[in-house]
C-alpha positions in Angstrom: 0.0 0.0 0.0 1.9 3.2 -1.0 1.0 6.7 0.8 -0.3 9.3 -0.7 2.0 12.4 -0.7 0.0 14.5 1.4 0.3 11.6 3.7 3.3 11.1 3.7 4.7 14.9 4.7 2.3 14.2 7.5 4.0 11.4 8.5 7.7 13.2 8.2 6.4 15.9 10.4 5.7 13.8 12.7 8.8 12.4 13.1 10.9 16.0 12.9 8.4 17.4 15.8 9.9 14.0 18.0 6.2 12.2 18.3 7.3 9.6 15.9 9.0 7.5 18.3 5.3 7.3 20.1 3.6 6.5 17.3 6.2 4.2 16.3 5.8 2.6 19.7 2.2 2.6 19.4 2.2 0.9 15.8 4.4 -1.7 17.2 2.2 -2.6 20.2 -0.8 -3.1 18.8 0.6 -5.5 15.6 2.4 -7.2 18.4 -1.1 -7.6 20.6 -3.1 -8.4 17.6 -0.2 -11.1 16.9 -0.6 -12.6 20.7 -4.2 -12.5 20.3 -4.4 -14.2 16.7 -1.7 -17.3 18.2 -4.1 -17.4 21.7 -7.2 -18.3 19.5 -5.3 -20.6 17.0 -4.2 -22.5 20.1 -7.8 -22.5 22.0 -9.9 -23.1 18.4 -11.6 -20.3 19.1 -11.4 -16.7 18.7 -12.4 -13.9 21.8 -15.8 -14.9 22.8 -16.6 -17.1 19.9 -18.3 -20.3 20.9 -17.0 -23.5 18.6 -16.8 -26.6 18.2 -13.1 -26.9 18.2 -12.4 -25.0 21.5 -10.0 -27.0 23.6 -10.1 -24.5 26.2 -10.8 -21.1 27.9 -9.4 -17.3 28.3 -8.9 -16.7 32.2 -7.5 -13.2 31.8 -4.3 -12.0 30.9 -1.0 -10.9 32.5 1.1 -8.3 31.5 4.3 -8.3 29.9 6.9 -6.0 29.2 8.9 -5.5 25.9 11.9 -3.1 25.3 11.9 -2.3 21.7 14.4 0.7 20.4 10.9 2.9 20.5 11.2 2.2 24.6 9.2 0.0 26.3 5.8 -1.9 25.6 2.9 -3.3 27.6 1.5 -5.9 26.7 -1.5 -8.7 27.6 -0.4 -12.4 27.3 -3.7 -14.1 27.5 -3.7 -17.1 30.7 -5.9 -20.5 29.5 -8.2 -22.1 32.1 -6.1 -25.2 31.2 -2.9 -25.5 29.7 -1.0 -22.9 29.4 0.1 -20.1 26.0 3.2 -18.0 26.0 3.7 -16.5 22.5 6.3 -17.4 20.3 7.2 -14.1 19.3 8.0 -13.1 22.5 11.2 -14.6 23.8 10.9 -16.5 27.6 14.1 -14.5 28.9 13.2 -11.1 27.6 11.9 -10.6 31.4 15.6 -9.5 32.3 18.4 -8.5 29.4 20.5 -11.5 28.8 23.1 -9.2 30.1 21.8 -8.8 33.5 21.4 -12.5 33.5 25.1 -12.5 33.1 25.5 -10.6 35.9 23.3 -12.5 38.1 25.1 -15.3 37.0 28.9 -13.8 37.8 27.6 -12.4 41.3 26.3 -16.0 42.4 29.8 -17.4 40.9 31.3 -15.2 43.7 29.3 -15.5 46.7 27.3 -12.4 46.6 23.7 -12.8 48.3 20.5 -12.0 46.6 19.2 -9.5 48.5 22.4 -7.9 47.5 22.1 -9.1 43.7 18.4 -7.3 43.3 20.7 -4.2 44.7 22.9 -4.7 42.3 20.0 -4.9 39.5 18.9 -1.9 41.1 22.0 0.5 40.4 22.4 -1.0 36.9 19.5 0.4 35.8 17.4 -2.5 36.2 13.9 -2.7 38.2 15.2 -5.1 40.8 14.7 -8.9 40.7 12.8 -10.9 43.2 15.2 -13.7 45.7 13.4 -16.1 43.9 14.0 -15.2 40.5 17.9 -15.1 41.4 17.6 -18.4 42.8 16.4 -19.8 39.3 18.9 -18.6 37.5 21.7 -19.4 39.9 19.6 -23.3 39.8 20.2 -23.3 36.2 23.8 -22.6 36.2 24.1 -25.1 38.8 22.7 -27.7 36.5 25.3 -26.1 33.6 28.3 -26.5 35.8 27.5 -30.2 37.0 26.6 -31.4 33.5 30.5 -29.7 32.5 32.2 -31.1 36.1 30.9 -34.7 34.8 31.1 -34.8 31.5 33.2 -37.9 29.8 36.7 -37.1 29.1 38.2 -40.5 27.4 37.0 -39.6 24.1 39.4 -36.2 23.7 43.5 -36.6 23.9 45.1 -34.1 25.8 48.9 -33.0 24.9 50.8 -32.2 27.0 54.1 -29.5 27.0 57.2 -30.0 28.9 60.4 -28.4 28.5 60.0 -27.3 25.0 58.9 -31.4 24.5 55.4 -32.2 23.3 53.9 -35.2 25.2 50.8 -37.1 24.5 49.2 -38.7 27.6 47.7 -41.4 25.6 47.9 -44.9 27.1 47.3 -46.6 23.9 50.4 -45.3 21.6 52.8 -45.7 25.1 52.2 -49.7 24.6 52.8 -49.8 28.7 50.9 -46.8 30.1 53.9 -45.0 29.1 54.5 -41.4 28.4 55.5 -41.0 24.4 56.9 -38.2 23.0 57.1 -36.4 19.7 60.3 -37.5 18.8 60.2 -41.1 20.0 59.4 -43.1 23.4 61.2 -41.8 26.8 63.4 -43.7 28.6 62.3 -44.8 32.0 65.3 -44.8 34.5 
């Protein structure tokens, strides 16, 4: 659809008089609401008060939901189901905090910093705080992370090994004995 050009210089003076960013925001919120709203009734079978046949299950409301776009932020309803549960899939599950402020969650926990002084910390870096339970999520997941490394199989990588300008390989196989073989031949035990 092209704009007329009358349009269109409406349009530019909006954006020179700094109201574009606004209505920019604006556009944006409702084509992402209308998008939430179109997914919710492809997943219940039935649009917003529309009786059918096909209707697995119910609205219950909505909760809100925050998106930072470059425009600033959004507000927007994610509709709850009476059973099951819908959480759009344009929206991204982590958006809730910046993945960098889920860094730094992460490197506080790493070195023993409490969460009330974590949401502190959110606090001063321009955040708007984060609950003790939301810190103990995260630090639950990197838990899990660092476990999973910590026990991870090793026998199926070979690691060299450098000694005095030497390069070893620490592989039991080659050695013949459980030997220690070198680059330029086996060592000499003594």
């Amino acid at each position: 659809m092209a704009l007329s050009d009358s349009a269109l210089s409406e349009l530019m003076e909006v954006f020179r008089s700094g109201e574009g960013t606004d209505f920019i925001r604006e556009c944006v919120r409702v084509a992402m609401q209308d998008l939430i709203d179109t997914e919710a009734s492809s997943v219940i079978g039935a649009g917003r008060y529309e009786r059918t046949e096909t209707r697995t299950t119910e609205r219950n409301g909505s909760r809100p939901r925050l998106l930072t776009t470059h425009a600033g932020d959004i507000q927007l309803a994610v509709p709850k189901l009476r059973s099951g549960s819908f959480f759009p899939s344009i929206l991204s599950p982590r958006r809730r905090i910046d993945q960098a402020l889920y860094a730094v969650v992460m490197e506080a926990y790493v070195h023993g910093v409490s969460t009330r002084s974590v949401d502190d910390l959110v606090v001063a870096l321009g955040g708007t705080g984060i609950s003790k339970s939301e810190v103990s999520r995260i630090c639950a997941g990197l838990d899990e992370t660092v476990g999973a490394f910590r026990t991870r199989r090793l026998d199926h990588v070979r690691f060299p090994l450098r000694l005095s300008g030497r390069h070893l390989s620490a592989c039991a196989d080659r050695a013949g004995d459980g030997g220690v073989q070198s680059g330029r031949g086996r060592h000499r035990r003594h």
